[in-house]
Structures are given as structure tokens and as C-alpha cells.
mmCIF entry with sequence, helices, sheets and N, C-alpha, C, O atoms, coordinates in Angstrom:
data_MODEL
# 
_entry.id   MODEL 
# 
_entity.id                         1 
_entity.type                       polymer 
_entity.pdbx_number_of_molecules   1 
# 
_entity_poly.entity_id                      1 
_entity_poly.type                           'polypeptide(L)' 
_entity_poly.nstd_linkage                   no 
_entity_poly.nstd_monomer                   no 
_entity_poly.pdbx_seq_one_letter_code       
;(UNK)(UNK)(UNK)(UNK)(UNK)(UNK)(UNK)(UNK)(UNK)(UNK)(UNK)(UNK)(UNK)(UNK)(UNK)(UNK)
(UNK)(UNK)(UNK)(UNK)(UNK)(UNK)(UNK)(UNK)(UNK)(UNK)(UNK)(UNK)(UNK)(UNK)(UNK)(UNK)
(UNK)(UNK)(UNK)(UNK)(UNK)(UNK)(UNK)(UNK)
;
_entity_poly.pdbx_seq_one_letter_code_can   XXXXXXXXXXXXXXXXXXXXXXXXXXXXXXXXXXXXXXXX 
_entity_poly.pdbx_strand_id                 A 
# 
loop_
_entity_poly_seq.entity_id 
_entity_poly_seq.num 
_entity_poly_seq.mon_id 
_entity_poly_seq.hetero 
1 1  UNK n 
1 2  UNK n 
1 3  UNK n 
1 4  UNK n 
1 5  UNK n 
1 6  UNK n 
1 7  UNK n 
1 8  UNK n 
1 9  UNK n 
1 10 UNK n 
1 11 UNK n 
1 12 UNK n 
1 13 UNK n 
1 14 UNK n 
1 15 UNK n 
1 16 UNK n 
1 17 UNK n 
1 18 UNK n 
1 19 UNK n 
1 20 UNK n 
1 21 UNK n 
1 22 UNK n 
1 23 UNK n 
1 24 UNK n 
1 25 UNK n 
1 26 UNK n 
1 27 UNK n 
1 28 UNK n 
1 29 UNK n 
1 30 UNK n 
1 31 UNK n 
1 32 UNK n 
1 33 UNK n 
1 34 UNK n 
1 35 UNK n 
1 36 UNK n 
1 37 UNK n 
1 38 UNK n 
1 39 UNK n 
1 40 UNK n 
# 
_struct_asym.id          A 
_struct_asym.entity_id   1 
# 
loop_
_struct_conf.conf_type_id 
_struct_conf.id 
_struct_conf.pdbx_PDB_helix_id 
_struct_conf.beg_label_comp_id 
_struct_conf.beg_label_asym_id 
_struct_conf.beg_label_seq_id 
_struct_conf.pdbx_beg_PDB_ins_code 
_struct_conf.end_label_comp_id 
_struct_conf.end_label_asym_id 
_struct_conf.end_label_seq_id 
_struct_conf.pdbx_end_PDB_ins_code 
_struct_conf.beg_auth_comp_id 
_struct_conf.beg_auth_asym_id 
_struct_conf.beg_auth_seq_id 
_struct_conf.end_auth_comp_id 
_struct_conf.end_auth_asym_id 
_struct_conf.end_auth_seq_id 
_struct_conf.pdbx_PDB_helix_class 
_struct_conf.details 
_struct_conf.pdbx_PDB_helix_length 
HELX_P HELX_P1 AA1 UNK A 8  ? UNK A 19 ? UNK A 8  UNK A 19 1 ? 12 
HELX_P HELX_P2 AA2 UNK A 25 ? UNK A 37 ? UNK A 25 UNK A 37 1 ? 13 
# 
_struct_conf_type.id          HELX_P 
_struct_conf_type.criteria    ? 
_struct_conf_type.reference   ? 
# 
loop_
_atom_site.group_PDB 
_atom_site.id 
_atom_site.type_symbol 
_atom_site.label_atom_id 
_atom_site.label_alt_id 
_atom_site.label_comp_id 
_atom_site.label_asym_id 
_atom_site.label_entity_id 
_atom_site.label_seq_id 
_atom_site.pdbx_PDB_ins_code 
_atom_site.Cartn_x 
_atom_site.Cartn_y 
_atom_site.Cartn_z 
_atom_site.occupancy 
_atom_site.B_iso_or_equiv 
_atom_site.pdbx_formal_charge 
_atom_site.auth_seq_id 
_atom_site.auth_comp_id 
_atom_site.auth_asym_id 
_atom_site.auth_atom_id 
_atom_site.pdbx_PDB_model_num 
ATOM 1   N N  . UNK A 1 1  ? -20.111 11.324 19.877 1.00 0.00 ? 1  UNK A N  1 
ATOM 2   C CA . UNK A 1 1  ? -19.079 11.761 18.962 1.00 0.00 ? 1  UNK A CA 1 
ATOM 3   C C  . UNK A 1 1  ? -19.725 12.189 17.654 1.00 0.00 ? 1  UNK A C  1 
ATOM 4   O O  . UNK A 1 1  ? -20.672 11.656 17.076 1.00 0.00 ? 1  UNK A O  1 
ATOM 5   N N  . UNK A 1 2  ? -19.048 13.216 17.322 1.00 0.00 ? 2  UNK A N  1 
ATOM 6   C CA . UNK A 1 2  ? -19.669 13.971 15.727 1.00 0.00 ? 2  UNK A CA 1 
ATOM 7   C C  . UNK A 1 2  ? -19.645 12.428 14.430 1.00 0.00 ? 2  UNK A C  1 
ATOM 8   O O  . UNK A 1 2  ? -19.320 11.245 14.533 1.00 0.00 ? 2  UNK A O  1 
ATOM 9   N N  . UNK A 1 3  ? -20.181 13.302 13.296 1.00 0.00 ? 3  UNK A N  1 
ATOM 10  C CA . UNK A 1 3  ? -20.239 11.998 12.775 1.00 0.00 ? 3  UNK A CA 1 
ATOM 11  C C  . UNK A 1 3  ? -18.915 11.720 12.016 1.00 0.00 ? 3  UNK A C  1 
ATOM 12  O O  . UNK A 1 3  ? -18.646 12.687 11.304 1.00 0.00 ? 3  UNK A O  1 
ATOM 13  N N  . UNK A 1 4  ? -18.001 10.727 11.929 1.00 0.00 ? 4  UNK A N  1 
ATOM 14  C CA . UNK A 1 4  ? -16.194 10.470 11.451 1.00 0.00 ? 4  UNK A CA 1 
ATOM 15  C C  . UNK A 1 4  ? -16.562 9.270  11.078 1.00 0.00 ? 4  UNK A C  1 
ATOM 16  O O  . UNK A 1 4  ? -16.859 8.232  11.671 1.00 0.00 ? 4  UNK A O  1 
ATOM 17  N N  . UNK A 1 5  ? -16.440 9.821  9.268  1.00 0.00 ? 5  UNK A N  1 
ATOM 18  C CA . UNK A 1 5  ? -16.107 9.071  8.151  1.00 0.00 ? 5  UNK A CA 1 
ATOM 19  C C  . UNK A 1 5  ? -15.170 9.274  7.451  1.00 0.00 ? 5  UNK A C  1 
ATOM 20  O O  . UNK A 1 5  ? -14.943 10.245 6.730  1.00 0.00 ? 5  UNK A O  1 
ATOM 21  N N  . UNK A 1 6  ? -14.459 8.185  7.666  1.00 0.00 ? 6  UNK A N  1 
ATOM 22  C CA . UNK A 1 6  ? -13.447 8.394  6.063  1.00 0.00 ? 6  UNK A CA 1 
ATOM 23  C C  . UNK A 1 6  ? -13.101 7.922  5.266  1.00 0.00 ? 6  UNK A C  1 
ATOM 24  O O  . UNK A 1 6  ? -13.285 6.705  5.253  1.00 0.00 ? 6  UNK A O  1 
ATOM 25  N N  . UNK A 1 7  ? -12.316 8.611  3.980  1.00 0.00 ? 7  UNK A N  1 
ATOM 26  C CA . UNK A 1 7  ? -12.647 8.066  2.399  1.00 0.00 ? 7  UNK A CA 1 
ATOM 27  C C  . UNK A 1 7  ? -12.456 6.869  2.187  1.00 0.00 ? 7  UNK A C  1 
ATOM 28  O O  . UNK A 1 7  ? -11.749 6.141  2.884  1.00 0.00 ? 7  UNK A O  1 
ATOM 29  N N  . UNK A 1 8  ? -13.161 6.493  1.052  1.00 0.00 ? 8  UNK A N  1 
ATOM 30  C CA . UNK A 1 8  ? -12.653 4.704  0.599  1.00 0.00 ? 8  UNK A CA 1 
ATOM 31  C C  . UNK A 1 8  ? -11.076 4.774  0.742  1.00 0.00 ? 8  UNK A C  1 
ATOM 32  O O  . UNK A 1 8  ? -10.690 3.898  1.516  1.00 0.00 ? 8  UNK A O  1 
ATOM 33  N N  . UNK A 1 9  ? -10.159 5.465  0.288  1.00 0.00 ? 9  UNK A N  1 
ATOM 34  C CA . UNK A 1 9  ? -8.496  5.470  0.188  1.00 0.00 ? 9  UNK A CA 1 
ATOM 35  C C  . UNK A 1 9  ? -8.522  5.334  1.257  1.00 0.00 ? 9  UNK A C  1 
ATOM 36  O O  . UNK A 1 9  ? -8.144  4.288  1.784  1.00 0.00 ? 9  UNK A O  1 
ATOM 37  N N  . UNK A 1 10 ? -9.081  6.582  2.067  1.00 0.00 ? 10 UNK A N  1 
ATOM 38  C CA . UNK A 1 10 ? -7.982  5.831  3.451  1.00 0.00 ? 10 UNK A CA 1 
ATOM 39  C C  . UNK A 1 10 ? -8.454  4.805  4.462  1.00 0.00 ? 10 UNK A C  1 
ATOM 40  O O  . UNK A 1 10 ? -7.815  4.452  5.453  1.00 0.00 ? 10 UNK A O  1 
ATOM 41  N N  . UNK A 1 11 ? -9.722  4.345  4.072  1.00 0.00 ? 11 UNK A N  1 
ATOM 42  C CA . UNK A 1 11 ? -10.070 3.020  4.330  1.00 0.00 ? 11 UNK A CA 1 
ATOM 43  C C  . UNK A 1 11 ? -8.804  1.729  4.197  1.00 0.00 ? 11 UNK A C  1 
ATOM 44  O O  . UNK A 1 11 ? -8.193  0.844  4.794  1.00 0.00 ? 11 UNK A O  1 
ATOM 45  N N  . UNK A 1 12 ? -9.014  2.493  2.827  1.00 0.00 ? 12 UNK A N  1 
ATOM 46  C CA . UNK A 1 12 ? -7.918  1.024  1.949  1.00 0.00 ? 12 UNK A CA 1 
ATOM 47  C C  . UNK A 1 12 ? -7.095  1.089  2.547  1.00 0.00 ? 12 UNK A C  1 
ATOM 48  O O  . UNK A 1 12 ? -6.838  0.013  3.087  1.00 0.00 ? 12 UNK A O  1 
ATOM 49  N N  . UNK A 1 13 ? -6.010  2.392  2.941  1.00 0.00 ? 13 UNK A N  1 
ATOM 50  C CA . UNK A 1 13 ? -4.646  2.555  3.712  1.00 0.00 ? 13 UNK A CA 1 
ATOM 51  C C  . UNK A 1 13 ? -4.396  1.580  4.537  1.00 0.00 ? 13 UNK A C  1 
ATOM 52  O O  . UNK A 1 13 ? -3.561  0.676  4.547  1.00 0.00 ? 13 UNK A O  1 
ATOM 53  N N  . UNK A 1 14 ? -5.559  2.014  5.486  1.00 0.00 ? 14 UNK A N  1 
ATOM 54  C CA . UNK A 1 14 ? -6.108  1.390  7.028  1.00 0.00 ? 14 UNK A CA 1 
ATOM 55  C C  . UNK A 1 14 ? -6.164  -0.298 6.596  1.00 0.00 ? 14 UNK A C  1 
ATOM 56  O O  . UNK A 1 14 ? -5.614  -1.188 7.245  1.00 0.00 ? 14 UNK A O  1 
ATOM 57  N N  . UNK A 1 15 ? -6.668  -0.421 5.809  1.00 0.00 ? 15 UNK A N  1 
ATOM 58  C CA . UNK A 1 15 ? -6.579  -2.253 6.105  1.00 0.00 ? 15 UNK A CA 1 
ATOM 59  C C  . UNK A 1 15 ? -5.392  -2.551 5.610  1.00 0.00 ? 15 UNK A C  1 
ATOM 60  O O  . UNK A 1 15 ? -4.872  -3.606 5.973  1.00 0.00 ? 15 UNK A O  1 
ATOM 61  N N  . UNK A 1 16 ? -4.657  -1.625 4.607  1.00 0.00 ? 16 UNK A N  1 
ATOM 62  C CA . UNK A 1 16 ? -3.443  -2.285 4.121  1.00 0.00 ? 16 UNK A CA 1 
ATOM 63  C C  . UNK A 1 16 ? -2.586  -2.593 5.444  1.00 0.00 ? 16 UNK A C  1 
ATOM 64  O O  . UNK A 1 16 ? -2.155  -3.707 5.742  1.00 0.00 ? 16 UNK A O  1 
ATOM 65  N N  . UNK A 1 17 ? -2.427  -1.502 6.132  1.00 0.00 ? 17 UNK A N  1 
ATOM 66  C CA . UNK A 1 17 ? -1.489  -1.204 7.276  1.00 0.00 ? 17 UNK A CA 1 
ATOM 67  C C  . UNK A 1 17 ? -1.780  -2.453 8.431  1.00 0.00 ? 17 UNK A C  1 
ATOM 68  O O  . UNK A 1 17 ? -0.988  -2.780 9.315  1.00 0.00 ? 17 UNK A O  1 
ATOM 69  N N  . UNK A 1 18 ? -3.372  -3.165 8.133  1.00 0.00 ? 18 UNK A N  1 
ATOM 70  C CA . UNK A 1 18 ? -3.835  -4.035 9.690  1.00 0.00 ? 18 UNK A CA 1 
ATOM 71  C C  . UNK A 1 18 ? -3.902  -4.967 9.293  1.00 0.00 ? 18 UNK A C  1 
ATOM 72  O O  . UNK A 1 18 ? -4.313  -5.784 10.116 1.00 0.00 ? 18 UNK A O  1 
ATOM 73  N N  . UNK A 1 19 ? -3.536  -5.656 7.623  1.00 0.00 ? 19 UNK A N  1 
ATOM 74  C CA . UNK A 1 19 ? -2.401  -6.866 7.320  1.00 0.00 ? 19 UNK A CA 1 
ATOM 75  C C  . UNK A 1 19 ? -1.372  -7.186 7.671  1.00 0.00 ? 19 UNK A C  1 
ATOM 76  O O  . UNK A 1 19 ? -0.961  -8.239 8.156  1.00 0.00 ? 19 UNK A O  1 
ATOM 77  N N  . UNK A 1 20 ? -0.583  -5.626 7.265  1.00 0.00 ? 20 UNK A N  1 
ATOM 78  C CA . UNK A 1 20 ? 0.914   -5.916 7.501  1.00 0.00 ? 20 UNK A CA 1 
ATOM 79  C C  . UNK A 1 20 ? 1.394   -5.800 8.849  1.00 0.00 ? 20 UNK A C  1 
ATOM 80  O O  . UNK A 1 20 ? 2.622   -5.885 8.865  1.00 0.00 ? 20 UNK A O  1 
ATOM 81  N N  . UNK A 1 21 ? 0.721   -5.583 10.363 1.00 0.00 ? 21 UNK A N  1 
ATOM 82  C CA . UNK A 1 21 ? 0.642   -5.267 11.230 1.00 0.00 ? 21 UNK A CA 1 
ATOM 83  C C  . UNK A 1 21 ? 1.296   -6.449 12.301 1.00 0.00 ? 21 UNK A C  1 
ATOM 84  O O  . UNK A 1 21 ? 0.273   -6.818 12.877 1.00 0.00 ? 21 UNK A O  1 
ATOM 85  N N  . UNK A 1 22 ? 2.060   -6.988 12.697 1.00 0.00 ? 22 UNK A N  1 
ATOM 86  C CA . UNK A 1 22 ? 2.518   -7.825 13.545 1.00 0.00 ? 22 UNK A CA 1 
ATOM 87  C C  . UNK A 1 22 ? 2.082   -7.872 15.190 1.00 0.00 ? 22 UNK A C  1 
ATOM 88  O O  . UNK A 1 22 ? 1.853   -8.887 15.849 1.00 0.00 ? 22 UNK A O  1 
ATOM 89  N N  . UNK A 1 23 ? 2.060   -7.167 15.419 1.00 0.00 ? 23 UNK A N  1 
ATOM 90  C CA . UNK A 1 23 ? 1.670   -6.531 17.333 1.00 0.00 ? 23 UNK A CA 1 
ATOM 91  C C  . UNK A 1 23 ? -0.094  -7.010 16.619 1.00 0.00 ? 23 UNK A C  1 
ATOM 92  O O  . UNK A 1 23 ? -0.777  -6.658 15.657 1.00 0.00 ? 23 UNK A O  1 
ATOM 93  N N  . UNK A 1 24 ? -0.225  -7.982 17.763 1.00 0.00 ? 24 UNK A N  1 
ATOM 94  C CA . UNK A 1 24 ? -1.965  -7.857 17.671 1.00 0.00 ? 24 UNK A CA 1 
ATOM 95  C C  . UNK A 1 24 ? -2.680  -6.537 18.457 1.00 0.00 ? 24 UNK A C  1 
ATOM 96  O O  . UNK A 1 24 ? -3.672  -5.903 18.096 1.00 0.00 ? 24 UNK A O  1 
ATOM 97  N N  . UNK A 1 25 ? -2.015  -6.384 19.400 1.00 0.00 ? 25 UNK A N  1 
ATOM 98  C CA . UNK A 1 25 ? -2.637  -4.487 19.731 1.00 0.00 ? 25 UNK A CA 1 
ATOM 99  C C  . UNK A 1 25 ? -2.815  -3.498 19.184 1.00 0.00 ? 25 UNK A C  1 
ATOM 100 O O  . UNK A 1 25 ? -3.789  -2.747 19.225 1.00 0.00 ? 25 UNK A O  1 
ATOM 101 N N  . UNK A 1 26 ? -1.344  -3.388 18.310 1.00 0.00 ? 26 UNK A N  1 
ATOM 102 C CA . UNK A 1 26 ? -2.279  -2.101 16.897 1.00 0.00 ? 26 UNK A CA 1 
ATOM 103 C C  . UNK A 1 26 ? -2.441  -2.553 15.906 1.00 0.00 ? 26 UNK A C  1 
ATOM 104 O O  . UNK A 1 26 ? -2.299  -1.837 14.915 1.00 0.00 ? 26 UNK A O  1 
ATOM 105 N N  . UNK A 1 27 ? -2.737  -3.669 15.789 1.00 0.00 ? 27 UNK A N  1 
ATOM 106 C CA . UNK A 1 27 ? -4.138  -4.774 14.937 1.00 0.00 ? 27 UNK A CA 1 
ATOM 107 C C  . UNK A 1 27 ? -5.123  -3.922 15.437 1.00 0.00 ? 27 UNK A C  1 
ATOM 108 O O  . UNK A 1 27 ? -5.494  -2.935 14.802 1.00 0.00 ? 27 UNK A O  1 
ATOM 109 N N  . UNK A 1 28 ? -5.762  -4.357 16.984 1.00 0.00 ? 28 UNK A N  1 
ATOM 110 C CA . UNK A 1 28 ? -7.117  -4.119 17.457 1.00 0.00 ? 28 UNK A CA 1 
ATOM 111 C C  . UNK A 1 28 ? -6.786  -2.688 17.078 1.00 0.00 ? 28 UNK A C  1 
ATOM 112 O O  . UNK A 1 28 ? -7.501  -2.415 16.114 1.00 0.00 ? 28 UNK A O  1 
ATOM 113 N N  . UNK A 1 29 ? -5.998  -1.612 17.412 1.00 0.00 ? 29 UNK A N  1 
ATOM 114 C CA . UNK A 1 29 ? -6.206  -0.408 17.624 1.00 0.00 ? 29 UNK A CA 1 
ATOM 115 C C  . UNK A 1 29 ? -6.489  -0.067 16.050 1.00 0.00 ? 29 UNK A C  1 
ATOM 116 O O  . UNK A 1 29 ? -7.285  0.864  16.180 1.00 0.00 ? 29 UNK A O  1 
ATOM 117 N N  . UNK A 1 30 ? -6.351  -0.221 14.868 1.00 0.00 ? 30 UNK A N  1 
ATOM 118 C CA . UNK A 1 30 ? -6.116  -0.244 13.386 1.00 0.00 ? 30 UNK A CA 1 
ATOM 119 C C  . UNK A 1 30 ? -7.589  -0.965 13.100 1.00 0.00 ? 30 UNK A C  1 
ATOM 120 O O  . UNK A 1 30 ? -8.155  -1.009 12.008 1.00 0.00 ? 30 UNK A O  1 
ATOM 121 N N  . UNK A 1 31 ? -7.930  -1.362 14.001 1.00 0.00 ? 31 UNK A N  1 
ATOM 122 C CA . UNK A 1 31 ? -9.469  -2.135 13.302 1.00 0.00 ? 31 UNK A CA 1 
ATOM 123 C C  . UNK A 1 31 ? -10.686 -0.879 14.293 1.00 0.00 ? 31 UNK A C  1 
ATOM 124 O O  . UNK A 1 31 ? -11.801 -0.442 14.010 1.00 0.00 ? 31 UNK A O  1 
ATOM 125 N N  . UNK A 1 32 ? -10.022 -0.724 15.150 1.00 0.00 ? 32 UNK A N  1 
ATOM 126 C CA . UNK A 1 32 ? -11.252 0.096  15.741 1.00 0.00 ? 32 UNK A CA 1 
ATOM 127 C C  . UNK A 1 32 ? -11.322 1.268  14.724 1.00 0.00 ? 32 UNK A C  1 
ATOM 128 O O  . UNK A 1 32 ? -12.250 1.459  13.938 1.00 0.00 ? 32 UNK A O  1 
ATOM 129 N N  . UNK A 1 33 ? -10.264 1.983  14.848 1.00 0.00 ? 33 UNK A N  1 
ATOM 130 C CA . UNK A 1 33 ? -9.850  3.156  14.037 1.00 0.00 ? 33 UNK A CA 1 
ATOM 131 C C  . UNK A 1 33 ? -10.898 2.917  12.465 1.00 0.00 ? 33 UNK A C  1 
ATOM 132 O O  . UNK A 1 33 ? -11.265 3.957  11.918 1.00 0.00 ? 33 UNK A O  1 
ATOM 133 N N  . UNK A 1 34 ? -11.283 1.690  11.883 1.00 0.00 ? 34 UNK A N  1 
ATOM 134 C CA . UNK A 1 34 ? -11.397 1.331  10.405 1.00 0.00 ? 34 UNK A CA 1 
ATOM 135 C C  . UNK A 1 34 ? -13.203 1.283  10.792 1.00 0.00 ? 34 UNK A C  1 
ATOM 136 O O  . UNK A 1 34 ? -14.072 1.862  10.139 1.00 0.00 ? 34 UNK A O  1 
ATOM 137 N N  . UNK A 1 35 ? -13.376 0.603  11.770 1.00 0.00 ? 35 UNK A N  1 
ATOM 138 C CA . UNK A 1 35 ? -14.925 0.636  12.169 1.00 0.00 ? 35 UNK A CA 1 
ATOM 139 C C  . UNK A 1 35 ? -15.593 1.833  12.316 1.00 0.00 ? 35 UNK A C  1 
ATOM 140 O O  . UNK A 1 35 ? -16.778 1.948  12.003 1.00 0.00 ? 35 UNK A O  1 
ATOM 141 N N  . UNK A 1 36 ? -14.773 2.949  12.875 1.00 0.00 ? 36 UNK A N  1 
ATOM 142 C CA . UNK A 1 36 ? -15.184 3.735  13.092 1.00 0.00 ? 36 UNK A CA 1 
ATOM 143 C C  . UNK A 1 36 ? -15.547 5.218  12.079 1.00 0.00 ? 36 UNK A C  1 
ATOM 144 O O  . UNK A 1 36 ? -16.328 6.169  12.094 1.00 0.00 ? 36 UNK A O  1 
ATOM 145 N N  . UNK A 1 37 ? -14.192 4.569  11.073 1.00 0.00 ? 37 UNK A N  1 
ATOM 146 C CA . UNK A 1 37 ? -14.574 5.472  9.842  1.00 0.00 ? 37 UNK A CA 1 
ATOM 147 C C  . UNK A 1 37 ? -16.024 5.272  9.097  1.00 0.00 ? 37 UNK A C  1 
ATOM 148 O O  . UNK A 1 37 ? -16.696 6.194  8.634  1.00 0.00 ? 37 UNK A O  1 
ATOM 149 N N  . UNK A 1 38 ? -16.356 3.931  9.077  1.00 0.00 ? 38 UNK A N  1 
ATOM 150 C CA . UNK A 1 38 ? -16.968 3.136  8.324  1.00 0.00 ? 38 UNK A CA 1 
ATOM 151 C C  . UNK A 1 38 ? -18.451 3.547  8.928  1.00 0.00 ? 38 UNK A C  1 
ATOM 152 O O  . UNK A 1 38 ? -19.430 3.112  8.320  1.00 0.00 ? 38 UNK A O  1 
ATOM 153 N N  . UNK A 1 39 ? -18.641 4.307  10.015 1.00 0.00 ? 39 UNK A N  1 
ATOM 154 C CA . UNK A 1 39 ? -19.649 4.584  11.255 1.00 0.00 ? 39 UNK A CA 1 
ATOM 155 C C  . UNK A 1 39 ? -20.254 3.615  11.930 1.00 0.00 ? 39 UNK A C  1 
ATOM 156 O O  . UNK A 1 39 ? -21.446 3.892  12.067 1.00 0.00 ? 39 UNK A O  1 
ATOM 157 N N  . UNK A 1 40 ? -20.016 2.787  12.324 1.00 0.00 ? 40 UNK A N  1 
ATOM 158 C CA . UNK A 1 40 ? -20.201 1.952  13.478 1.00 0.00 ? 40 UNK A CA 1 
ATOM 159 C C  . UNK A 1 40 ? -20.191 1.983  14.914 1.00 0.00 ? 40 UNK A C  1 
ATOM 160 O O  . UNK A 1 40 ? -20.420 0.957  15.555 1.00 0.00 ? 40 UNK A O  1 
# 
């Protein structure tokens, strides 16, 4: 996969959203999504 980073904001978005997140599935799906910005 090309290289997918993204900005500190929408970093921040992303964890705001995988606090407030109830379903532990789009937990995991909201944390992969955040790792992956981050390039991991």
C-alpha cells in the first residue's frame, strides 16, 4: 500500500470518535484506521 498518513486533526478526530464508540468492532475498525494513518 502507498504511503497513508494523516494529519494530527484528523488523528485527533479519529481517537475522539474511538472513545465515544460503544460497538467494540468499530472500536477495532477506528483503531486500525488510526494505526494506519500514523504508518504502521
Amino acid at each position: 500500500m502507498n504511503d497513508y498518513r494523516l494529519s494530527d486533526e484528523e488523528l485527533a478526530e479519529l481517537r475522539a470518535a474511538h472513545r465515544r464508540v460503544r460497538d467494540i468492532r468499530e472500536a477495532y475498525r477506528i483503531n486500525a484506521v488510526i494505526l494506519l494513518g500514523q504508518g504502521r
